[in-house]
C-alpha positions in Angstrom: -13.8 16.8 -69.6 -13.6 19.1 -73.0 -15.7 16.3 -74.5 -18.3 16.8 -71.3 -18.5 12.9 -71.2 -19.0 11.9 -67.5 -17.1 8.3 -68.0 -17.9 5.5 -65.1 -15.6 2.3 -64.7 -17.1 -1.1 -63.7 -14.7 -3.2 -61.3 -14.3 -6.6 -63.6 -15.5 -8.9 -61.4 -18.7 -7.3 -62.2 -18.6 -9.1 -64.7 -18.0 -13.2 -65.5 -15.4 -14.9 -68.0 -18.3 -15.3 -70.9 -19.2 -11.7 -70.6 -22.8 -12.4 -68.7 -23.6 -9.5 -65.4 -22.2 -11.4 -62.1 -25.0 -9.9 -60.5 -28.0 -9.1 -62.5 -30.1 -7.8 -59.7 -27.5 -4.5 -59.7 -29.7 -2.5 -62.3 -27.5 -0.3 -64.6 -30.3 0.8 -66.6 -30.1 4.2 -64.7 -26.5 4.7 -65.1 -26.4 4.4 -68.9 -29.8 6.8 -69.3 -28.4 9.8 -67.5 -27.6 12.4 -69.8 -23.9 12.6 -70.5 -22.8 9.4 -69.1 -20.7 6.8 -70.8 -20.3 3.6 -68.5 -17.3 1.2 -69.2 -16.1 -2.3 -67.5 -12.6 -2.5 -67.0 -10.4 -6.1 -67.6 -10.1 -8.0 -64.6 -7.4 -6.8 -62.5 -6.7 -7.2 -58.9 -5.6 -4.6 -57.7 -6.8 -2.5 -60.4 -4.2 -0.7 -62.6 -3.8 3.1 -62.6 -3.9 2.8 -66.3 -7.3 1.4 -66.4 -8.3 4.7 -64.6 -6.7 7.8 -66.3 -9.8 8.6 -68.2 -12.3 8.0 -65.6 -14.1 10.3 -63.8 -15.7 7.2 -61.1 -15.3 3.9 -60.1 -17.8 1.5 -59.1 -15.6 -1.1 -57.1 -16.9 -4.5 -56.3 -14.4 -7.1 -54.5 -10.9 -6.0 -56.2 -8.4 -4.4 -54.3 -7.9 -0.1 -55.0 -4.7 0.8 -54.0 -2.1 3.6 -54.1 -1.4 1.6 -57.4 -4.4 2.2 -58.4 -4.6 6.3 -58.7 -4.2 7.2 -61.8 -2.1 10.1 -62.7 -4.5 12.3 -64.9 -6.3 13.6 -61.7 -9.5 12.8 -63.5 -11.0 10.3 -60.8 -13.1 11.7 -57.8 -14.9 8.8 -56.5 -14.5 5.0 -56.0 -18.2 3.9 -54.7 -17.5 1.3 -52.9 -20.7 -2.1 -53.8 -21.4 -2.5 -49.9 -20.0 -1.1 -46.4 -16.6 -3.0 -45.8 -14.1 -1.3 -47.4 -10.5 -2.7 -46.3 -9.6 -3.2 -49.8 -9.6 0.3 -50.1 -6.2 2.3 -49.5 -8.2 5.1 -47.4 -5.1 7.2 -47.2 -4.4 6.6 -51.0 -7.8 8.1 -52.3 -7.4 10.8 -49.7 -4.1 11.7 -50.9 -5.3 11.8 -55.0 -8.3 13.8 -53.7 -10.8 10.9 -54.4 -13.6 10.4 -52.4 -14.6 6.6 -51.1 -18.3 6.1 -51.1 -19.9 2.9 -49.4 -23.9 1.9 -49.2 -24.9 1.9 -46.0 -28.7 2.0 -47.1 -27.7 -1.4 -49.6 -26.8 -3.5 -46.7 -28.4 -2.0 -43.4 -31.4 -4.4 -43.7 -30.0 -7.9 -45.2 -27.3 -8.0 -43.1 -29.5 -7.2 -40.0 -31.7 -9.9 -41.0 -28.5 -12.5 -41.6 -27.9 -11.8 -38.0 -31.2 -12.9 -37.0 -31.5 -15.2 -39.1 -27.9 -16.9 -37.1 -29.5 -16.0 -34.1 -32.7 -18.2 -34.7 -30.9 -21.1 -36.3 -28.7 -21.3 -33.4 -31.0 -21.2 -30.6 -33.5 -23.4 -32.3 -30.8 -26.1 -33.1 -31.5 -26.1 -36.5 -28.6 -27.6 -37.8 -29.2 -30.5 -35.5 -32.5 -31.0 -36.1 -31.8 -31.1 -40.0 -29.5 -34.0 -39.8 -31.6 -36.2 -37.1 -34.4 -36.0 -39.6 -32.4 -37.3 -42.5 -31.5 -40.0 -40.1 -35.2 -40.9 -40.1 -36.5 -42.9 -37.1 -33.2 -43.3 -35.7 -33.1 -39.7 -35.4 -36.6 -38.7 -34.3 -35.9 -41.2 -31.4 -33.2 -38.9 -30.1 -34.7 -35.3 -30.7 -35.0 -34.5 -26.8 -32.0 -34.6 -27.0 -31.3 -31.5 -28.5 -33.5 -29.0 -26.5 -33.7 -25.3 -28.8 -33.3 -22.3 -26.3 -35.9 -19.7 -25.3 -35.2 -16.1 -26.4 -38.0 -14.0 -23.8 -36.0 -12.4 -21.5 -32.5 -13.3 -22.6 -29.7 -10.7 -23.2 -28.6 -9.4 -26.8 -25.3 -7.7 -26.6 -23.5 -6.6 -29.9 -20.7 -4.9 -30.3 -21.1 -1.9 -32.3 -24.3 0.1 -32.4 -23.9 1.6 -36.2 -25.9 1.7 -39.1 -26.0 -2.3 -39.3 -26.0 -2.9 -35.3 -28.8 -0.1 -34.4 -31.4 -2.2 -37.2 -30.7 -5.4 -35.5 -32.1 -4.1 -32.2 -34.8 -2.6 -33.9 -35.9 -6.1 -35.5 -35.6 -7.5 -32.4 -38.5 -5.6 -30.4 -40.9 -7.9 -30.7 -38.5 -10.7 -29.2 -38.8 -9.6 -25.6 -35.2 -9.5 -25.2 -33.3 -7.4 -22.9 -30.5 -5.0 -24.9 -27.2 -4.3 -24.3 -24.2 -2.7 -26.4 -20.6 -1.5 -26.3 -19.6 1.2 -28.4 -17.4 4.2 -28.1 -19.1 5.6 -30.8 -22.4 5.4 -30.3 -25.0 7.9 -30.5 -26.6 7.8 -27.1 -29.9 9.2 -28.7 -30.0 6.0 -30.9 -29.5 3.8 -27.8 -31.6 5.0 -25.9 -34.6 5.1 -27.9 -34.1 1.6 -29.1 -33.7 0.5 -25.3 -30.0 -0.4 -25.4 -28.1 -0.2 -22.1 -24.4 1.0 -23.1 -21.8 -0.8 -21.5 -18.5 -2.1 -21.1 -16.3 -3.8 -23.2 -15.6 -6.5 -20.8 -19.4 -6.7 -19.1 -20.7 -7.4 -22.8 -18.9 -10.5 -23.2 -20.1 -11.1 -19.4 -23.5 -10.4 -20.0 -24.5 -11.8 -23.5 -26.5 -14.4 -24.1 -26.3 -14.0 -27.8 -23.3 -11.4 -28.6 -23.1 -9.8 -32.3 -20.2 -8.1 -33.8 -21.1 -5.2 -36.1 -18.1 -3.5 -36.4 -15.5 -2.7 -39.2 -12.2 -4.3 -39.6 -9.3 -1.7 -38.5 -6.0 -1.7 -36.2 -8.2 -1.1 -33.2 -11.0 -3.7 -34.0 -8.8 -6.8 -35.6 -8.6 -9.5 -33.0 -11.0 -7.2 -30.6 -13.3 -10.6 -29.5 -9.5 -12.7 -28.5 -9.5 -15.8 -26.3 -9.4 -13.6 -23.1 -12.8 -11.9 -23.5 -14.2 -15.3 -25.2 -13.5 -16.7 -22.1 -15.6 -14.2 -20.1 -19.1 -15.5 -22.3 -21.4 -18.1 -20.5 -21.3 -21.1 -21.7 -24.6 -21.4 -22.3 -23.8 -18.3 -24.9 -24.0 -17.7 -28.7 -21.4 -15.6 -30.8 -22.3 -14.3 -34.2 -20.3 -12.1 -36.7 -21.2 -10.5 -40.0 -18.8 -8.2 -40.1 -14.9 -9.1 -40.8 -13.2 -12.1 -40.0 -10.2 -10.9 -38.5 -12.2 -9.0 -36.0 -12.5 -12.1 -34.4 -9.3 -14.3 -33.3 -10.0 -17.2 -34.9 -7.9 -20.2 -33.5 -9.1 -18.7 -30.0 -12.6 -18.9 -30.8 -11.9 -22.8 -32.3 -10.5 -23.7 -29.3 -13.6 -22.1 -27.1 -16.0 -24.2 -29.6 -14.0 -27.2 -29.4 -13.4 -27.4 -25.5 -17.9 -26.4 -25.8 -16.7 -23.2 -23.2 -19.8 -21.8 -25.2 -22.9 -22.7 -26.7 -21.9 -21.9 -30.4 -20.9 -19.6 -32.9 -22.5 -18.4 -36.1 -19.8 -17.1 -38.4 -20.5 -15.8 -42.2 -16.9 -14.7 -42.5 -13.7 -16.2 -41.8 -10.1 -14.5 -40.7 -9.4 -16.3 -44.3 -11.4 -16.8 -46.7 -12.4 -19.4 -48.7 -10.7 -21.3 -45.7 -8.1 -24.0 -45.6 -9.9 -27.3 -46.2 -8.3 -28.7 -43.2 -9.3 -25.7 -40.8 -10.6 -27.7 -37.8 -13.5 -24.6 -37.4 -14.6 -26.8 -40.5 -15.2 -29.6 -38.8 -17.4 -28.5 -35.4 -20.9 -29.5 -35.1 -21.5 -26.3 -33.1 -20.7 -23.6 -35.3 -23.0 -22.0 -38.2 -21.0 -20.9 -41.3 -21.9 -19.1 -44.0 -19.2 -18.1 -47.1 -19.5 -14.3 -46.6 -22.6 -14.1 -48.4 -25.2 -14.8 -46.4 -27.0 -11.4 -47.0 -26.6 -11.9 -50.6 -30.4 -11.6 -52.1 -31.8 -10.2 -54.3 -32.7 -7.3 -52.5 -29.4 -6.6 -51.1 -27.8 -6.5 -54.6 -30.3 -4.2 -56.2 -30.0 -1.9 -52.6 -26.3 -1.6 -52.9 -26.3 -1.3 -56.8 -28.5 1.9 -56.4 -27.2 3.5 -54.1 -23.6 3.5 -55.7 -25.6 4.3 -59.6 -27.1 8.0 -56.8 -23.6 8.5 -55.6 -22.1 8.8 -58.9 -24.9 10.7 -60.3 -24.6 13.2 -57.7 -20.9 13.2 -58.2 -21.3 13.9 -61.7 -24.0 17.2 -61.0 -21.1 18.3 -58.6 -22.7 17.4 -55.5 -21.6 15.4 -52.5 -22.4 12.1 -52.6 -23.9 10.1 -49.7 -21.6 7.4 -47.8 -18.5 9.5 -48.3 -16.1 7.6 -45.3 -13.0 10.3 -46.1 -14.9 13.1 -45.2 -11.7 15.3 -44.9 -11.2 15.0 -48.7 -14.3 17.2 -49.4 -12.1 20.4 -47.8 -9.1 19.5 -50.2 -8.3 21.3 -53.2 -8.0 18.5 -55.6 -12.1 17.7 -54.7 -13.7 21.1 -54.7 -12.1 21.8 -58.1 -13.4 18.9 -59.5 -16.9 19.6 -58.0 -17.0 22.2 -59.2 -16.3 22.0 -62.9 -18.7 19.1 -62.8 -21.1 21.3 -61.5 -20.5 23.8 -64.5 -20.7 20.8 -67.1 -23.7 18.9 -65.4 -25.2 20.5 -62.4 -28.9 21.9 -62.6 
């Protein structure tokens, strides 16, 4: 820091093979203005070598894995801010451990992802999938259209599991649907749920009760696998199951065999236990499930959301502040962090 350069690493993938921005919506411009900032891509590396990191003071990570690999030994890093919310590529412990903070944008992704939920709600129930392909089929399909009756919303029950930043905004959107609101969450701020109308409940009577069931949780030991073939079986069949969040949250051959054996009405899925998938995974095939390749809140919007928020976190870093979205909130007390605060905050801060 003798040099009082505040240098910033770029994740490679932010970048493509011929050098152009993968995302051009994520606006550096502010990055590279700010007094005392010097802003660097690394090579493409996954994970990312500690190497690349020694004279780095942040990292702005998009999808390549940070491990305990990945610390570099100067000391110099204090925060890899995370482009969006999910961050099991991340080695938690790891950053913990080097006295690194982990930043995510919850602000980035709150809406879009709220909206993709919607968005599977409203194909689903309308039967827009259907509908699209007897259209193409021209009269042949129009003659069979009553077929495929779409499904009312008024009155019906929208359960999700979770009730965080993501979960609480898609009740909010909903209002003006009519629909009746139920959650499970062991977490949830009752304040939140009750202002947005949402009845708390059970694990178990969620599945039960759901007509549409959304899963707006993060990936962890107590969350992978959490919707399994036992709870599946507890949805109407008449019901809808969406996720946005991680794939292995959801157990996917179970949930194959519920969509194949039409236990429910459907699924709407933009991720996938792997992903891309196996071309011969049979969830491929079914004519009652929506998929979308883990990007279906991917506009324009969304990028330039998350890209800002992680552009503040550093900034704020760099003025020896606390950043927003810190998830290892424990590392702020260690020793490693408030010295490196704080001789930011003698080189930068005002």
């Amino acid at each position: 820091m003798a040099d009082k350069t505040f240098r910033v690493a770029l994740s490679g993938d932010f970048k493509k093979a011929d050098g152009s921005p993968t995302y051009p919506d994520f606006d550096l411009a502010p990055l590279r203005a700010a007094p005392g900032v010097e802003v660097a891509f690394l090579e493409p590396s996954n994970p990312i070598r500690a190497e690349q990191l020694e004279d780095f003071d942040a990292l702005i990570l998009l999808a390549h894995r940070f491990g305990p690999e990945s610390v570099p030994k100067s000391g110099r890093l204090g925060v890899v801010a995370r482009f969006g919310v999910g961050y099991d590529t991340v080695d938690t412990e790891a950053c913990t451990n080097a006295g690194i903070a982990l930043v995510i944008t919850p602000d980035g992704v709150r809406r879009p992802v709220a909206v993709s939920i919607l968005t599977l709600m409203l194909a689903l129930a309308g039967k827009v999938m259907v509908k699209d392909r007897l259209t193409r089929q021209a009269a042949a399909g129009y003659a069979r259209r009553s077929d495929h009756m779409g499904v009312g919303l008024v009155g019906r029950t929208f359960g999700s599991l979770g009730i965080g930043n993501i979960g609480a905004e898609v009740f909010r959107l909903l209002k003006p649907f009519d629909m009746k609101f139920i959650a499970h969450d062991p977490y949830a701020d009752k304040k939140v749920a009750a202002d947005l109308g949402i009845e708390l409940v059970g694990l178990e009577d969620v599945f039960r009760r759901a007509d549409v069931l959304s899963v707006s949780v993060p990936l962890s030991p107590e969350t992978h696998h959490i919707v399994n073939a036992e709870r599946l079986g507890l949805m109407k069949p008449t019901a809808y199951l969406i996720n946005t969040s991680r794939g292995p949250v959801v157990d996917q051959k179970a949930l194959t065999k519920v969509l194949q054996d039409g236990l429910i009405a459907g699924a709407g899925l933009d991720v996938l236990e792997q992903e891309p998938p196996d071309p011969d995974d049979p969830i491929l095939t079914l004519d009652n499930v929506l998929l979308a390749p883990h990007a279906l809140c991917w506009t324009d919007q969304c990028f330039a959301g998350n890209g800002a928020a992680d552009v503040a976190a550093v900034l704020e870093f760099q003025h020896g502040r606390v950043p927003r979205g810190v998830v290892n909130r424990n590392v702020l007390e260690s020793a490693g962090w408030k010295k490196r605060l704080a001789r930011l905050g003698e080189i930068f801060g005002s």
